[in-house]
PDB file of N, CA, C and O in Angstrom:
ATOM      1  N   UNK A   1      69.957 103.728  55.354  1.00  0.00           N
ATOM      2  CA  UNK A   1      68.526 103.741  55.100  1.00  0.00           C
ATOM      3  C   UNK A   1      67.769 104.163  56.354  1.00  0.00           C
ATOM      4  O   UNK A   1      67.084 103.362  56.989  1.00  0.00           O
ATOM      5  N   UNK A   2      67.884 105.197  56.628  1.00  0.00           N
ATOM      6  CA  UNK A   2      67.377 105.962  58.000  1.00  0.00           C
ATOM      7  C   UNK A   2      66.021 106.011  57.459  1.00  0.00           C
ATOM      8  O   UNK A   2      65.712 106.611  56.430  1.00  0.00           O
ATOM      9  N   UNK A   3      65.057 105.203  58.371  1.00  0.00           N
ATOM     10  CA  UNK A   3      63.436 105.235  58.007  1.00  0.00           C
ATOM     11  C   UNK A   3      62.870 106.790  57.992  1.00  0.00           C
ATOM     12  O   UNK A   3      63.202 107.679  58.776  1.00  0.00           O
ATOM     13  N   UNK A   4      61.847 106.896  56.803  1.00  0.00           N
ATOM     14  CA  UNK A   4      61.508 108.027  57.014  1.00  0.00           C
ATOM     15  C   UNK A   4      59.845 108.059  56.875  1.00  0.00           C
ATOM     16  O   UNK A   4      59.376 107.364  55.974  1.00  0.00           O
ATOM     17  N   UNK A   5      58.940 108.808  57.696  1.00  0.00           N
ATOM     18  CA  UNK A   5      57.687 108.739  57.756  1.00  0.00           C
ATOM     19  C   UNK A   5      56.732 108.700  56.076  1.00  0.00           C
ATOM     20  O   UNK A   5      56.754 109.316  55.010  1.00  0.00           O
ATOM     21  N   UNK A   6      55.976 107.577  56.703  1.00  0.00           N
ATOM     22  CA  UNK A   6      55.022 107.347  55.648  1.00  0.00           C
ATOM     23  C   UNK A   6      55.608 105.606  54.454  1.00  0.00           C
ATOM     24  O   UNK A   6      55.129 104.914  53.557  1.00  0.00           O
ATOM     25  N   UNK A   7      56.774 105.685  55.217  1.00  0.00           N
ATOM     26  CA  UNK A   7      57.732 104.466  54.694  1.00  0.00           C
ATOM     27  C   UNK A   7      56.817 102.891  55.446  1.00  0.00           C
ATOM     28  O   UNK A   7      56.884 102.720  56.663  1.00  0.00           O
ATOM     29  N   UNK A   8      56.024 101.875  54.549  1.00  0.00           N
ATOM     30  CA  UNK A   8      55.938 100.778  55.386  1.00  0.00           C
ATOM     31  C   UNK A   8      57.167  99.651  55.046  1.00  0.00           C
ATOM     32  O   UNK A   8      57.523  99.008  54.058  1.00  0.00           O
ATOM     33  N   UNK A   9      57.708  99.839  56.820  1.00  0.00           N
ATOM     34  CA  UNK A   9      58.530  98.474  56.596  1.00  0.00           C
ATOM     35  C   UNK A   9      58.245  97.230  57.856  1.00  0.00           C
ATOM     36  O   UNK A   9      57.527  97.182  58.855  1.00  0.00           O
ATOM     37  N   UNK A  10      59.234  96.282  57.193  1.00  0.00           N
ATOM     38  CA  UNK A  10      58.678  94.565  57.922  1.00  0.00           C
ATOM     39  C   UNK A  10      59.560  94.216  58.637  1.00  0.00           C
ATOM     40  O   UNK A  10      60.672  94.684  58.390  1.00  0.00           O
ATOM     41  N   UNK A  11      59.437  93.402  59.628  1.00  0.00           N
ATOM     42  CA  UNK A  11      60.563  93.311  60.488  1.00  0.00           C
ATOM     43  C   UNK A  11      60.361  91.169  60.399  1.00  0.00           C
ATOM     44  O   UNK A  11      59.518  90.446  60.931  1.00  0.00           O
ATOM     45  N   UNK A  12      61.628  90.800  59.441  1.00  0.00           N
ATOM     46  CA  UNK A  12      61.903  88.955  59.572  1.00  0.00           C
ATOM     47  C   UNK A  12      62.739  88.566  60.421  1.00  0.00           C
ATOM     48  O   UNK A  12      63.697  89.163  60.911  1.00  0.00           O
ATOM     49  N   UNK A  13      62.238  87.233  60.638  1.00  0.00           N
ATOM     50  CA  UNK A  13      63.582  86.640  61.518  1.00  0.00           C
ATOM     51  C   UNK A  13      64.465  86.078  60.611  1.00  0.00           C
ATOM     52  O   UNK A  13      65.500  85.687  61.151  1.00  0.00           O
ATOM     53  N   UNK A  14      64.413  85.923  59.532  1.00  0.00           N
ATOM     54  CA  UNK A  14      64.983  85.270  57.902  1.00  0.00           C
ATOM     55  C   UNK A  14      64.958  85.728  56.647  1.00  0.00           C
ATOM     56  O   UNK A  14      63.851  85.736  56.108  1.00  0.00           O
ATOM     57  N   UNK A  15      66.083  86.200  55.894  1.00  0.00           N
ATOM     58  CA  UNK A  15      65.642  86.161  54.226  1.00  0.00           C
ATOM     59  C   UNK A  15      66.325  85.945  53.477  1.00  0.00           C
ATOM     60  O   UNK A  15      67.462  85.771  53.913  1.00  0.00           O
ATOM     61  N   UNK A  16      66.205  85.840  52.311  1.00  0.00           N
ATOM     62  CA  UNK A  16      67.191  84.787  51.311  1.00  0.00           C
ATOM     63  C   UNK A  16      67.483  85.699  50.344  1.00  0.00           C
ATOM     64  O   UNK A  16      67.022  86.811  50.086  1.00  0.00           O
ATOM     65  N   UNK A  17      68.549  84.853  49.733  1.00  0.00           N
ATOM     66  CA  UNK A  17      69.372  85.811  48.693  1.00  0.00           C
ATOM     67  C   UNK A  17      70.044  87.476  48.482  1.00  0.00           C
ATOM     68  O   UNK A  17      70.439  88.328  47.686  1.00  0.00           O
ATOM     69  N   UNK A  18      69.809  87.133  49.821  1.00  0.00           N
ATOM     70  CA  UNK A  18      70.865  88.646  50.396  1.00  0.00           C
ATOM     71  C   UNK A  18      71.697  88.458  51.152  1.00  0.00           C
ATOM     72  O   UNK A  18      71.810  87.522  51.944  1.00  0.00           O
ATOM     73  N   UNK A  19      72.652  89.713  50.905  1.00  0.00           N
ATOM     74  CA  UNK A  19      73.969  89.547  51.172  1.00  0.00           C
ATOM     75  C   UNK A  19      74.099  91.072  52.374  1.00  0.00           C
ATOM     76  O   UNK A  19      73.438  92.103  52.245  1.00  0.00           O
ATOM     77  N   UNK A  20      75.044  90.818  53.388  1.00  0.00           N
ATOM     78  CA  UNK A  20      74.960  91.629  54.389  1.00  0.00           C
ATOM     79  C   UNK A  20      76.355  93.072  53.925  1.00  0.00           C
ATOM     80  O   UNK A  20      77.113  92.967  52.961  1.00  0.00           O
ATOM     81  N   UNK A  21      76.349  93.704  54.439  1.00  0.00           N
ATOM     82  CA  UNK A  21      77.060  95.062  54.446  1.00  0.00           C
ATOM     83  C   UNK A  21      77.901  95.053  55.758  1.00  0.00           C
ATOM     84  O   UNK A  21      77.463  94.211  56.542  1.00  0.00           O
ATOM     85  N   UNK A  22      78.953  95.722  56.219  1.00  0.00           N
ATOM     86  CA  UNK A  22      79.296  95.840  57.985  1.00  0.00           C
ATOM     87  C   UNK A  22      78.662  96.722  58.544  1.00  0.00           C
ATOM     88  O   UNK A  22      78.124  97.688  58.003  1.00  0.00           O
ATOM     89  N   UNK A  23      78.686  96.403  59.869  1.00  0.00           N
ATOM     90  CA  UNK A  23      77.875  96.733  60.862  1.00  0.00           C
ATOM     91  C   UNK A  23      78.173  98.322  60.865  1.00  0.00           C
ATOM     92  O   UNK A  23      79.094  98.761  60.176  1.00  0.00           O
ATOM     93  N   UNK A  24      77.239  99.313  61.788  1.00  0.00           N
ATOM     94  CA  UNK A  24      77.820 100.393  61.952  1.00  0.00           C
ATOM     95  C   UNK A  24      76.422 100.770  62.708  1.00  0.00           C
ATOM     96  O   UNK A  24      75.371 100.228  62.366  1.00  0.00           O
ATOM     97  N   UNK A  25      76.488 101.882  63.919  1.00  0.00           N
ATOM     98  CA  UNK A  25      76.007 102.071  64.822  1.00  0.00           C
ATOM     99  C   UNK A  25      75.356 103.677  64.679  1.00  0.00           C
ATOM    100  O   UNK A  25      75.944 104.758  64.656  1.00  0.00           O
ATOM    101  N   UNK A  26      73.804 103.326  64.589  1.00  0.00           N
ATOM    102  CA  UNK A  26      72.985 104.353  63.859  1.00  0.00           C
ATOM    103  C   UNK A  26      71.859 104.257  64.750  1.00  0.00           C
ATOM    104  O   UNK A  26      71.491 103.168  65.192  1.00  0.00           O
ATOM    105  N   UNK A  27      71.134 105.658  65.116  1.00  0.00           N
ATOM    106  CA  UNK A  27      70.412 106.362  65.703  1.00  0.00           C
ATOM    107  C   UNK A  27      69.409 105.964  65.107  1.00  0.00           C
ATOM    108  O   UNK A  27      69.541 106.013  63.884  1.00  0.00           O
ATOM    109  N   UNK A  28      68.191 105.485  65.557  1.00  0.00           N
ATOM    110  CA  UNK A  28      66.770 105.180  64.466  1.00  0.00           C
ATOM    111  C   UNK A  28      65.784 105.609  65.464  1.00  0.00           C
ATOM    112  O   UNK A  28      66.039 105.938  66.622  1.00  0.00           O
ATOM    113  N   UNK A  29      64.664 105.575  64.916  1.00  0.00           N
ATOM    114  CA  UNK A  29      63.721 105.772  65.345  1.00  0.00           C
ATOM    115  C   UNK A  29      63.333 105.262  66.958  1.00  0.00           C
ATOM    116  O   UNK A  29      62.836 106.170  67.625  1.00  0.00           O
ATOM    117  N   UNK A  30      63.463 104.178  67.546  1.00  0.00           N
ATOM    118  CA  UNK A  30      63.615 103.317  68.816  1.00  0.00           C
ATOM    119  C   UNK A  30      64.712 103.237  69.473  1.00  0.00           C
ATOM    120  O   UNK A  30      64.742 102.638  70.548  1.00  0.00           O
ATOM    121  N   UNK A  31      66.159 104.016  68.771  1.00  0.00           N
ATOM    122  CA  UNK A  31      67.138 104.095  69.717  1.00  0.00           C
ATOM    123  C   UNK A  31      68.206 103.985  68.969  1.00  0.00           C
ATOM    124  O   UNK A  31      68.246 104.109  67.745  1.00  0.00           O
ATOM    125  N   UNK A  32      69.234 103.710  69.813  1.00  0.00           N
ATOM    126  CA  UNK A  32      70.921 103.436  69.027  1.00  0.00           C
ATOM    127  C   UNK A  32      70.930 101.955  69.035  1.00  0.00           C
ATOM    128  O   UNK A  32      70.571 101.264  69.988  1.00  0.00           O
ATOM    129  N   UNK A  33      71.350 101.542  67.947  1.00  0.00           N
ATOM    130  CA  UNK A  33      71.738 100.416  67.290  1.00  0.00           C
ATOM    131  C   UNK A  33      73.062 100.036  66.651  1.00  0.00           C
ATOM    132  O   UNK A  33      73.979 100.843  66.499  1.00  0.00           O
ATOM    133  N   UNK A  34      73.089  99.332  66.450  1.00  0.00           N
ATOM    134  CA  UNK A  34      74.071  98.359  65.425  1.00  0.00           C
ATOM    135  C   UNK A  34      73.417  97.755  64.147  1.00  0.00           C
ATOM    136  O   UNK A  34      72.575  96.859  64.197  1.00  0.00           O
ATOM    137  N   UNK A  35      73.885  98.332  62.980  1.00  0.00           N
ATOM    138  CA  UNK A  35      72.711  97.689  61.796  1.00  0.00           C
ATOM    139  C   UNK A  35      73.508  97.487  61.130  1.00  0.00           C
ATOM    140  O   UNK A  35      74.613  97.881  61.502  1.00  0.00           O
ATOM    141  N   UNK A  36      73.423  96.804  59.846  1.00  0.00           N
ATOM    142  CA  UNK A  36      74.263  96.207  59.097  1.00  0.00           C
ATOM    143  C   UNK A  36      73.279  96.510  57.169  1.00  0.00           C
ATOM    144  O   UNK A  36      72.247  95.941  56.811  1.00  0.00           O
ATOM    145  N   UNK A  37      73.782  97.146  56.670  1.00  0.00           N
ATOM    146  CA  UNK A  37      73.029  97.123  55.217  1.00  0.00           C
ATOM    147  C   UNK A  37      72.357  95.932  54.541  1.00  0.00           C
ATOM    148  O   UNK A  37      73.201  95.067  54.775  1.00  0.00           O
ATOM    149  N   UNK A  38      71.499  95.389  53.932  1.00  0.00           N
ATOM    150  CA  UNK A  38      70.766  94.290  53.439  1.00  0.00           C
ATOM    151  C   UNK A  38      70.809  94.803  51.762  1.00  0.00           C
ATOM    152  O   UNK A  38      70.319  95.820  51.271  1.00  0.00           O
ATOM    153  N   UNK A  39      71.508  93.805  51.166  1.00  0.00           N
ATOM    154  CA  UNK A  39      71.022  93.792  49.961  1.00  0.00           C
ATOM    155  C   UNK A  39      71.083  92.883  48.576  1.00  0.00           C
ATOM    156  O   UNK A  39      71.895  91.957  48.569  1.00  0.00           O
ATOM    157  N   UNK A  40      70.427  93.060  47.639  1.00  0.00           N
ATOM    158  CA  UNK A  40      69.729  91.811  47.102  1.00  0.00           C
ATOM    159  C   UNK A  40      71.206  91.234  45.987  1.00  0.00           C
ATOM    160  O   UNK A  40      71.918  91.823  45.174  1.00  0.00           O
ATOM    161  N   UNK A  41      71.150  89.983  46.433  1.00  0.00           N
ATOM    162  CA  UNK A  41      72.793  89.118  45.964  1.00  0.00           C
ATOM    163  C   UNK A  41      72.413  89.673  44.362  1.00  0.00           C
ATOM    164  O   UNK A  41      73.330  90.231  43.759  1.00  0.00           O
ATOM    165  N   UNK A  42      71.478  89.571  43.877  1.00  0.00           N
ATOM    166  CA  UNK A  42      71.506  89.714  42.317  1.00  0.00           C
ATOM    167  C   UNK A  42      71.719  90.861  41.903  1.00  0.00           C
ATOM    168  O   UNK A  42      72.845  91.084  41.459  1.00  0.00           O
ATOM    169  N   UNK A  43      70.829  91.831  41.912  1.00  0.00           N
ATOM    170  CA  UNK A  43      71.001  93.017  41.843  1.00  0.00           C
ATOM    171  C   UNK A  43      71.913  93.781  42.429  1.00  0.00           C
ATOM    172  O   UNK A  43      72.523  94.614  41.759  1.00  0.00           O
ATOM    173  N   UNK A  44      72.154  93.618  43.787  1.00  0.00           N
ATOM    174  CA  UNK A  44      72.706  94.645  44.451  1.00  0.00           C
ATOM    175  C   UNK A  44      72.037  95.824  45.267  1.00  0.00           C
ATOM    176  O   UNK A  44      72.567  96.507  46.144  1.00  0.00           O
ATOM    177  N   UNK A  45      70.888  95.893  44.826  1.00  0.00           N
ATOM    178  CA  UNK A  45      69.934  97.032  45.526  1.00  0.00           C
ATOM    179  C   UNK A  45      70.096  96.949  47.076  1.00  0.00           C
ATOM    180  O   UNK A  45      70.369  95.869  47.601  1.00  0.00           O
ATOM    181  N   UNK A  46      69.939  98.017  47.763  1.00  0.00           N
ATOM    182  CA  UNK A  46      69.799  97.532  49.400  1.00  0.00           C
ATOM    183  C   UNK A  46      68.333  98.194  49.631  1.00  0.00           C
ATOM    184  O   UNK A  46      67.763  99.280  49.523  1.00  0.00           O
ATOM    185  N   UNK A  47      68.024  96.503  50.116  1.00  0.00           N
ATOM    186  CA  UNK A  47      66.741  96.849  50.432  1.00  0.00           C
ATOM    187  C   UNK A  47      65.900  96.877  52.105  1.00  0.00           C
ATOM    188  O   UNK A  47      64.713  96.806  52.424  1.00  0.00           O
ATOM    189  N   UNK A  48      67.293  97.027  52.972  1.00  0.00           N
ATOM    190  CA  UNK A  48      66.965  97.076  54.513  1.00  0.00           C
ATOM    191  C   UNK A  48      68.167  97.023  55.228  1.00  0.00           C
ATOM    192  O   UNK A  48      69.300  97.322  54.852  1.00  0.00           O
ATOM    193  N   UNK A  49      67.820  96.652  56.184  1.00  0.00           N
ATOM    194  CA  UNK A  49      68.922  96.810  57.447  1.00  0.00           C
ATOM    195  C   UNK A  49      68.962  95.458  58.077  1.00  0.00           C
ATOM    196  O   UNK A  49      67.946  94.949  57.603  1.00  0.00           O
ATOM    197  N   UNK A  50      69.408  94.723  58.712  1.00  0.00           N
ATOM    198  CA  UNK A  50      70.044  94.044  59.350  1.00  0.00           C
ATOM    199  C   UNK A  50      70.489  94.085  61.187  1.00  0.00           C
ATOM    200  O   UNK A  50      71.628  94.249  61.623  1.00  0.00           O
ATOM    201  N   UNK A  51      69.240  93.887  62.001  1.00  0.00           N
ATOM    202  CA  UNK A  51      69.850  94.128  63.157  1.00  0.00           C
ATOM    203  C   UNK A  51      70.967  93.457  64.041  1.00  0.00           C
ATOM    204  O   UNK A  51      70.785  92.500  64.793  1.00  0.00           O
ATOM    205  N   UNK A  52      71.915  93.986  63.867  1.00  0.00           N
ATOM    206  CA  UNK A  52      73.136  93.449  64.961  1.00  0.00           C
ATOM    207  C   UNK A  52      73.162  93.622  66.336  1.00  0.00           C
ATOM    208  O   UNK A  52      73.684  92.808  67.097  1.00  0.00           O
ATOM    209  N   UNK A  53      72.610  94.667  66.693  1.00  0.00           N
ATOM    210  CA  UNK A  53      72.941  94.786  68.535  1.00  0.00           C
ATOM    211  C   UNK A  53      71.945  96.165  68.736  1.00  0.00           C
ATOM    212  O   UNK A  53      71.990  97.212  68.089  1.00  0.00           O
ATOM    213  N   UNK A  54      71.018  95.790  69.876  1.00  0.00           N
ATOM    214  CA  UNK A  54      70.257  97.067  70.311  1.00  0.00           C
ATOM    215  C   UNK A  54      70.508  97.635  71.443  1.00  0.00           C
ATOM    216  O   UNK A  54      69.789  97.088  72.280  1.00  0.00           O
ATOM    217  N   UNK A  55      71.229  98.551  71.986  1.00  0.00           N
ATOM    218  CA  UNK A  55      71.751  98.855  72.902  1.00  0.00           C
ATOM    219  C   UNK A  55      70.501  99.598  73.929  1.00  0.00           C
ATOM    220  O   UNK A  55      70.776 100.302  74.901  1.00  0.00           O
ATOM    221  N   UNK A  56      69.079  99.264  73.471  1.00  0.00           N
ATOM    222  CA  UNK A  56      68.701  99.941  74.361  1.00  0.00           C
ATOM    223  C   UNK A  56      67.820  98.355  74.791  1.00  0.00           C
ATOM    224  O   UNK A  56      67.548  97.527  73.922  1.00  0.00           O
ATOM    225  N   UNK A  57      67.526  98.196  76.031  1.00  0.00           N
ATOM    226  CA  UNK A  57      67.000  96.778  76.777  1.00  0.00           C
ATOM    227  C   UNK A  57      65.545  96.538  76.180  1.00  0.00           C
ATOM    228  O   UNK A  57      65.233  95.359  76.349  1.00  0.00           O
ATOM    229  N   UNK A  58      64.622  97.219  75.583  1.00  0.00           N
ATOM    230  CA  UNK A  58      63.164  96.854  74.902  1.00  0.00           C
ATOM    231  C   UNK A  58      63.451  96.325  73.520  1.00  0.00           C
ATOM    232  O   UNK A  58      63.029  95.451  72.763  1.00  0.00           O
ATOM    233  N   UNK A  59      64.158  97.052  73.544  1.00  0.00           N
ATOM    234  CA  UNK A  59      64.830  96.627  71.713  1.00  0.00           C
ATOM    235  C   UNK A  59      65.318  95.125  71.456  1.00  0.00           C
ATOM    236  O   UNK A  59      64.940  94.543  70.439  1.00  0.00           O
ATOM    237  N   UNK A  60      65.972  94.640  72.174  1.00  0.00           N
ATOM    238  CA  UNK A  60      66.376  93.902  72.266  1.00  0.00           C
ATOM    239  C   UNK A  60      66.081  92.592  71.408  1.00  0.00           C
ATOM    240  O   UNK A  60      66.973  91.786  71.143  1.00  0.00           O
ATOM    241  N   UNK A  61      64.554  92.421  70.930  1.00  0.00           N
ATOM    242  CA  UNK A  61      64.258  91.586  69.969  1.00  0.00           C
ATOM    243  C   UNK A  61      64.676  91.007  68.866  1.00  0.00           C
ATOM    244  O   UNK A  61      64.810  89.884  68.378  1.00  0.00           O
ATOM    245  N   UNK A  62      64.928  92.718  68.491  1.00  0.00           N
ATOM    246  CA  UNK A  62      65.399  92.907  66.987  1.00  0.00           C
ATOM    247  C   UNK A  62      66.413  92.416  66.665  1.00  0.00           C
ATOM    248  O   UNK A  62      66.544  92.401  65.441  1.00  0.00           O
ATOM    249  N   UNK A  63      67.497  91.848  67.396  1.00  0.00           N
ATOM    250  CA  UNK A  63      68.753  91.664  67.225  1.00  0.00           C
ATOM    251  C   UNK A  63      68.955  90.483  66.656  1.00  0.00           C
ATOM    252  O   UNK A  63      68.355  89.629  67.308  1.00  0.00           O
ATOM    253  N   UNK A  64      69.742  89.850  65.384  1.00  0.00           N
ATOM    254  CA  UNK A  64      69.590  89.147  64.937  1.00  0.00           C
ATOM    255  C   UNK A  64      68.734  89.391  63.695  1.00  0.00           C
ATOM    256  O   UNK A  64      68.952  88.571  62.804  1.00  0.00           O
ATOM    257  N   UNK A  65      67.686  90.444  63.379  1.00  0.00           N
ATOM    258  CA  UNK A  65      66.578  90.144  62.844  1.00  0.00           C
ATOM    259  C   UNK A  65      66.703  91.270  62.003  1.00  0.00           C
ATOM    260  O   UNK A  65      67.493  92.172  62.282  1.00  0.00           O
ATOM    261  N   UNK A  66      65.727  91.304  60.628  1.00  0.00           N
ATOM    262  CA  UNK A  66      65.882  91.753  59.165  1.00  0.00           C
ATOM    263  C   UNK A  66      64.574  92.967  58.909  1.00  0.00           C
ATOM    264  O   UNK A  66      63.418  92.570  58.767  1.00  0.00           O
ATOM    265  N   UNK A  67      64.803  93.977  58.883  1.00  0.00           N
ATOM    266  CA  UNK A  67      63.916  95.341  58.158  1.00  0.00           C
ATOM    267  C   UNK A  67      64.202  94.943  56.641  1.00  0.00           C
ATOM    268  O   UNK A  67      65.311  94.648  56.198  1.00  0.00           O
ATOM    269  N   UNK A  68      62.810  94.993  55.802  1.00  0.00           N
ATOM    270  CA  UNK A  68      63.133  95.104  54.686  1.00  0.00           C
ATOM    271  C   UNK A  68      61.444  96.378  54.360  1.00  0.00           C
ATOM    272  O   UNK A  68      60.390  96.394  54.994  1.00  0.00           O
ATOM    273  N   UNK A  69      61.813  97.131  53.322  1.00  0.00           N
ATOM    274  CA  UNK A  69      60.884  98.367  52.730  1.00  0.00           C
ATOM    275  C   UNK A  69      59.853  97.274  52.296  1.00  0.00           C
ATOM    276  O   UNK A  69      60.214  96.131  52.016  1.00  0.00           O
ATOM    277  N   UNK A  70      58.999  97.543  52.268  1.00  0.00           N
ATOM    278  CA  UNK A  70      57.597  96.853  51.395  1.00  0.00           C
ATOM    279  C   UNK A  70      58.103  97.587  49.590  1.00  0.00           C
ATOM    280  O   UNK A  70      58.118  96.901  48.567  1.00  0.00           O
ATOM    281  N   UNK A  71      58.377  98.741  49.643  1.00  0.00           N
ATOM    282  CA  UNK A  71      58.754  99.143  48.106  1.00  0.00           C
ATOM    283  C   UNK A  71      59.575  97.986  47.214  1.00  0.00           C
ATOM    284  O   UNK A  71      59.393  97.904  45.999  1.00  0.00           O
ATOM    285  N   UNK A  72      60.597  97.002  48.008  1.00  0.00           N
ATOM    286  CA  UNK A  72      61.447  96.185  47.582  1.00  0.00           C
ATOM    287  C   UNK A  72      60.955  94.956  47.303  1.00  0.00           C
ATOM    288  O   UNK A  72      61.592  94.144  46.633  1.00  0.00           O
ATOM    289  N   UNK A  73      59.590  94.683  47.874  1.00  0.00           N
ATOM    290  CA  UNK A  73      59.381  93.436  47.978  1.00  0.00           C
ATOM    291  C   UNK A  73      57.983  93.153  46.492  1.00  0.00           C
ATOM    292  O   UNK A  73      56.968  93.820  46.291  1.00  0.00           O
ATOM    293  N   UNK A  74      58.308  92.399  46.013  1.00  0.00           N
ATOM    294  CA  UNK A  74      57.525  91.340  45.114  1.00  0.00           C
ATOM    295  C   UNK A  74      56.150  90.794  45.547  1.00  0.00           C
ATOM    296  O   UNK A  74      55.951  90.438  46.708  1.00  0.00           O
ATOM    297  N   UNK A  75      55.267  90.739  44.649  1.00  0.00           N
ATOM    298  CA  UNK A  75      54.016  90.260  45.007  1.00  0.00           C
ATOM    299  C   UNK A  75      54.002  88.853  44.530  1.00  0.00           C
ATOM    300  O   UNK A  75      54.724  88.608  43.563  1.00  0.00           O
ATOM    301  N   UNK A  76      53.602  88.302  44.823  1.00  0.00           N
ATOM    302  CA  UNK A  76      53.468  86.688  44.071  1.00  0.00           C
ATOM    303  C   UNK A  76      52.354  85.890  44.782  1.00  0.00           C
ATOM    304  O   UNK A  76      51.819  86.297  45.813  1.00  0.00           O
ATOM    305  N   UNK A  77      52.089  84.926  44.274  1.00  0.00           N
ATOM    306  CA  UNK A  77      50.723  84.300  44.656  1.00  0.00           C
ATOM    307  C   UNK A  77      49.646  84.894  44.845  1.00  0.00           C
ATOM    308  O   UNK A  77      48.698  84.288  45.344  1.00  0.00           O
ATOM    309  N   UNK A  78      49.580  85.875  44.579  1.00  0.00           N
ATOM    310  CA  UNK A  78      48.001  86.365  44.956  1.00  0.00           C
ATOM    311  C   UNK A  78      48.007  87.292  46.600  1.00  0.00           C
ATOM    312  O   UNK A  78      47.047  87.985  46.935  1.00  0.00           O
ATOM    313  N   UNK A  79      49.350  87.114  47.528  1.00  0.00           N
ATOM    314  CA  UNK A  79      49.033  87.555  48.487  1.00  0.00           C
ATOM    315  C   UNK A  79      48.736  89.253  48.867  1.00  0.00           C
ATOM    316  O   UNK A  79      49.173  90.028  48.015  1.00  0.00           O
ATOM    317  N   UNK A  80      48.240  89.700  49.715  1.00  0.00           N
ATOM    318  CA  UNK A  80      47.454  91.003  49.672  1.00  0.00           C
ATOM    319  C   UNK A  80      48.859  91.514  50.902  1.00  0.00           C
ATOM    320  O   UNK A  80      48.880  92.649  51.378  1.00  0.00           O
TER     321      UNK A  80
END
């Protein structure tokens, strides 16, 4: 899921009912990484990436932490 312009996505420290993919080491937008596929236990859809390791030192945040597309995600409660 190589981001592509005009795409809004979210960056969690947590999300549920997904199931991870193996890791594999991909060029993105901010650098070379380690990402891992995200996708939904029920369906199966993949709906993000999974950061495993940022090999570049600013990046570094991300690691540990969850991209998911806004296209994938559900509205509920009323939130905007």
């Amino acid at each position: 899921l190589p981001r592509q312009p005009g795409k809004s996505i979210y960056l969690f420290n947590s999300v549920v009912n997904v199931g991870c993919g193996p890791a594999e080491e991909r060029v993105l937008l901010t650098g070379l990484h380690a990402v891992a596929d995200i996708y939904c236990e029920c369906c199966k859809t993949t709906l993000g990436w999974k950061y495993e390791h940022a090999f570049e030192s600013s990046q570094k945040y991300k690691e540990g932490k969850y991209i998911i597309e806004l296209a994938h995600m559900i509205k509920e409660n009323g939130w905007d």
